[in-house]
C-alpha positions in Angstrom: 0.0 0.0 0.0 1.0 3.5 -0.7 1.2 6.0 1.9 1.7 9.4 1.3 2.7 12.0 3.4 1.0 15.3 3.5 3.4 17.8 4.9 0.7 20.8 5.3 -0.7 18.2 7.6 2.2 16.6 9.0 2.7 20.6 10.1 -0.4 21.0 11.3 0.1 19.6 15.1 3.1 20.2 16.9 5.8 17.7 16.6 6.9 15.7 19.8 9.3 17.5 21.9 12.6 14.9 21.9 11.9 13.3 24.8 7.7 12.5 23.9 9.7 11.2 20.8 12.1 8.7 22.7 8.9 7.3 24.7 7.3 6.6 21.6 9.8 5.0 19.9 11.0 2.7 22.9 7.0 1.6 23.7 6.9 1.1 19.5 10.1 -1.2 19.6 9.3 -3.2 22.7 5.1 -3.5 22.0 4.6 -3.0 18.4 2.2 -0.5 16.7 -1.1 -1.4 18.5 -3.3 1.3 17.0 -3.8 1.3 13.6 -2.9 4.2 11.7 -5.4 6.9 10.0 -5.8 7.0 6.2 -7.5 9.2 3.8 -7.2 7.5 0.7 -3.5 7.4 0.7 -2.8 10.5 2.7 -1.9 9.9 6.2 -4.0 11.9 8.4 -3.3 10.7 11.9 -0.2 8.7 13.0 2.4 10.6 11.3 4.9 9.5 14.1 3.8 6.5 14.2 4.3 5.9 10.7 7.5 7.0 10.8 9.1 5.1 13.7 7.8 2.0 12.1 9.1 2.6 9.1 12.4 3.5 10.2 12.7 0.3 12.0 10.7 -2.2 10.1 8.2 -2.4 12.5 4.6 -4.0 11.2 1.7 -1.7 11.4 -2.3 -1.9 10.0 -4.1 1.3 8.7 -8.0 2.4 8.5 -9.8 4.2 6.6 -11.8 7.4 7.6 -14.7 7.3 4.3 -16.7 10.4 6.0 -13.9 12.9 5.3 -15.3 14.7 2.5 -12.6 17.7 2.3 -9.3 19.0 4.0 -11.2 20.9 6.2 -13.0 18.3 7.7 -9.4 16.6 7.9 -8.2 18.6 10.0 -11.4 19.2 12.4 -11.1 15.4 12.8 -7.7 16.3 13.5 -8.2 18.9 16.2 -11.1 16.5 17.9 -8.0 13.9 18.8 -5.7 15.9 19.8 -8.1 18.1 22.0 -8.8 15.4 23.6 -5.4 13.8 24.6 -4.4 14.7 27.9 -0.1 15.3 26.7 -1.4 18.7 24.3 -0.2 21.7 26.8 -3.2 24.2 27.6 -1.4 26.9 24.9 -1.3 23.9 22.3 -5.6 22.9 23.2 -6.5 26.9 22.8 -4.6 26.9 19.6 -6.6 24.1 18.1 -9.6 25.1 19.5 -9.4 28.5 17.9 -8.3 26.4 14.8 -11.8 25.1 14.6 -13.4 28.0 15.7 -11.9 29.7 12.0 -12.8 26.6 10.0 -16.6 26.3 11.3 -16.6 30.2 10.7 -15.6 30.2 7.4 -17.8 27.0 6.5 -21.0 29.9 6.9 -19.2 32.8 6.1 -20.6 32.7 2.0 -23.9 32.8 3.8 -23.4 35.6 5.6 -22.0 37.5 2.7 -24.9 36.8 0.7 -23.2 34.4 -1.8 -24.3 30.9 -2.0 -24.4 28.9 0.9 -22.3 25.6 1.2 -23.8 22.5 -0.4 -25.9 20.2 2.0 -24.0 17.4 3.4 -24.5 14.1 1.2 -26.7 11.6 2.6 -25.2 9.5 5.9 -22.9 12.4 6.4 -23.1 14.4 9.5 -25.0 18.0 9.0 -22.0 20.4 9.6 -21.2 21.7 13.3 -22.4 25.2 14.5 -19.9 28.2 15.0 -19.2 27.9 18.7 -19.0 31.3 21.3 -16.5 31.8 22.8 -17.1 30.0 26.4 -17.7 27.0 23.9 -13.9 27.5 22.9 -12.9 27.7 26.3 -14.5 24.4 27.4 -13.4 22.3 24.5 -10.1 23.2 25.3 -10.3 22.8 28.9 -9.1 26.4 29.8 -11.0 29.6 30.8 -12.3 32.4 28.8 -9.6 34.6 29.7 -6.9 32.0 28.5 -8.6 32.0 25.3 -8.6 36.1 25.4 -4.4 35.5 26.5 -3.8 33.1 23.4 -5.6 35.0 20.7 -3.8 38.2 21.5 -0.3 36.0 21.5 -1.5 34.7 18.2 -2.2 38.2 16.7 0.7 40.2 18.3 3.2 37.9 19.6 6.8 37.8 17.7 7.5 33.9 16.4 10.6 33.9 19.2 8.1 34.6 21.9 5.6 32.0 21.1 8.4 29.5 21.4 8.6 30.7 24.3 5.2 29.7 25.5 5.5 26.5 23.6 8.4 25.6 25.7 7.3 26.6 28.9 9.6 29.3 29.6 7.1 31.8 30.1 3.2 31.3 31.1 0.2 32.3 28.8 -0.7 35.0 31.1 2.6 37.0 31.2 3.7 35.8 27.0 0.2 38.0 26.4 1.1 40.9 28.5 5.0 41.1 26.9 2.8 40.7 23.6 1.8 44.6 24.0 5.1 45.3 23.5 7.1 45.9 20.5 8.3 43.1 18.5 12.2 44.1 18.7 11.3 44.4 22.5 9.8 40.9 22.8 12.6 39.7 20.9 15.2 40.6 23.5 13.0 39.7 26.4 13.3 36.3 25.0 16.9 36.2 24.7 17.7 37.4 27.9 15.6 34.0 29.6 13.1 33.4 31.8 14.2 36.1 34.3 14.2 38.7 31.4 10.6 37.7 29.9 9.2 37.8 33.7 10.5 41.4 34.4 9.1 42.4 31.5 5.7 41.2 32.0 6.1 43.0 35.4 7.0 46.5 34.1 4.0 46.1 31.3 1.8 45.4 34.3 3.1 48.4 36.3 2.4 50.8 34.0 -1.1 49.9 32.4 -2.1 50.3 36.5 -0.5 53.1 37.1 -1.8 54.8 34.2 -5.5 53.7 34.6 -5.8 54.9 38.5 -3.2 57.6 37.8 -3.0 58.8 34.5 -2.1 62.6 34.7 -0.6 62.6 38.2 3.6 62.6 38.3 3.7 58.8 39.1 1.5 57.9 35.8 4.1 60.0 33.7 7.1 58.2 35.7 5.5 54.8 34.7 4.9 55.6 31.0 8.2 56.8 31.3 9.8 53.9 32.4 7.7 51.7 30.0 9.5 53.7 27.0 12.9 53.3 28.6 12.2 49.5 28.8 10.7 49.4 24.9 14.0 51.5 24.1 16.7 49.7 26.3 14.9 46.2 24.9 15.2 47.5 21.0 18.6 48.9 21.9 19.9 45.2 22.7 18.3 43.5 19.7 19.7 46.2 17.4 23.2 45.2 19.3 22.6 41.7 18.5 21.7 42.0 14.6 24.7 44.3 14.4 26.9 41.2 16.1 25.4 39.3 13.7 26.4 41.0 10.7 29.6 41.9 11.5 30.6 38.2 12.7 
């Protein structure tokens, strides 16, 4: 049989960290591949790991056939449902996939709302297609509260790539990634290189300010604190400039 590898969806989750990796490949040596992997057509869908473990050491494995995928969008929901519900997936990685779906199912009714025509009726015996869920509905599919969700959607639409590594890893927590997300990307940038204490501070100063500002915004302390917010932004773009010029001249 032919298996072919899609690499938009091999992409799609998160690999293993090296460690999930090793586990995986000692429990695939020592028990076989019990679970059989997920086909669409020829295009693996889910097992991608799996697949290639077994390949890499001859190990036997059996595949199955999902026949109620009827496009890549419904692919990758099928996608999002098992990996939502496995309890490894970090809360950052379940509110990402959530908000994944969220899109899809949005965009699914979107040429209704638009006024152009709406999408075709599901064929008969497949399932009619799921409504767009709120927001709390996010929240509880992946197992986090609504301000988590609020958290990762601003990291999503304002955080530099360096600092969402960063919350991948675990160096800093949603909460704080989304507060050093207000600040300028060449800021966030250095935050990150200069570690966990670096990001923490800076989540601290951001903090400062926005209440300082809010109770106080006119009195000589609010100034002080905006003050001190610009002198961070500066100092942090300062040291990232530093470190391109390094860069270039090495």
């Amino acid at each position: 049989m032919n298996i072919t590898v899609n690499e938009e969806l091999l992409a799609y989750i998160d690999p293993l960290t090296p460690e999930e990796n090793d586990t995986l490949e000692r429990s695939l040596l020592a028990e076989g591949c019990r679970d059989a992997l997920v086909l669409w057509g020829e295009v693996l869908v889910d097992g991608h790991n799996r697949h290639r473990i077994c390949t890499q050491h001859g190990i036997a494995f059996n595949t199955v056939q999902n026949t109620r995928f009827q496009s890549i969008d419904d692919v990758h929901l099928w996608m999002i449902d098992q990996h939502l519900g496995r309890r490894s997936v970090s809360d950052f990685q379940r509110g990402v996939l959530a908000l994944r779906k969220k899109d899809i199912l949005t965009a699914r009714v979107q040429p209704s709302v638009t006024g152009e025509a709406a999408a075709p009726a599901p064929a008969a015996g497949q399932p009619k297609p799921e409504a767009v869920p709120s927001r709390e509905a996010v929240a509880k599919s992946a197992r986090i509260s609504n301000a988590t969700i609020q958290q990762i959607e601003k990291i999503q639409q304002s955080a530099a790539p360096e600092l969402v590594a960063a919350v991948k890893s675990g160096t800093i927590s949603i909460n704080a990634a989304a507060t050093v997300a207000s600040l300028p990307v060449e800021a966030q940038v250095a935050a990150v290189a200069g570690g966990k204490k670096e990001l923490q501070q800076a989540a601290r100063q951001v903090r400062e300010s926005k209440a300082v500002a809010r109770t106080e915004p006119e009195t000589p302390e609010g100034v002080i604190a905006r003050l001190r917010q610009t002198i961070t932004e500066l100092s942090a773009e300062n040291a990232a400039l530093k470190a391109k010029l390094a860069a270039l001249i090495s």
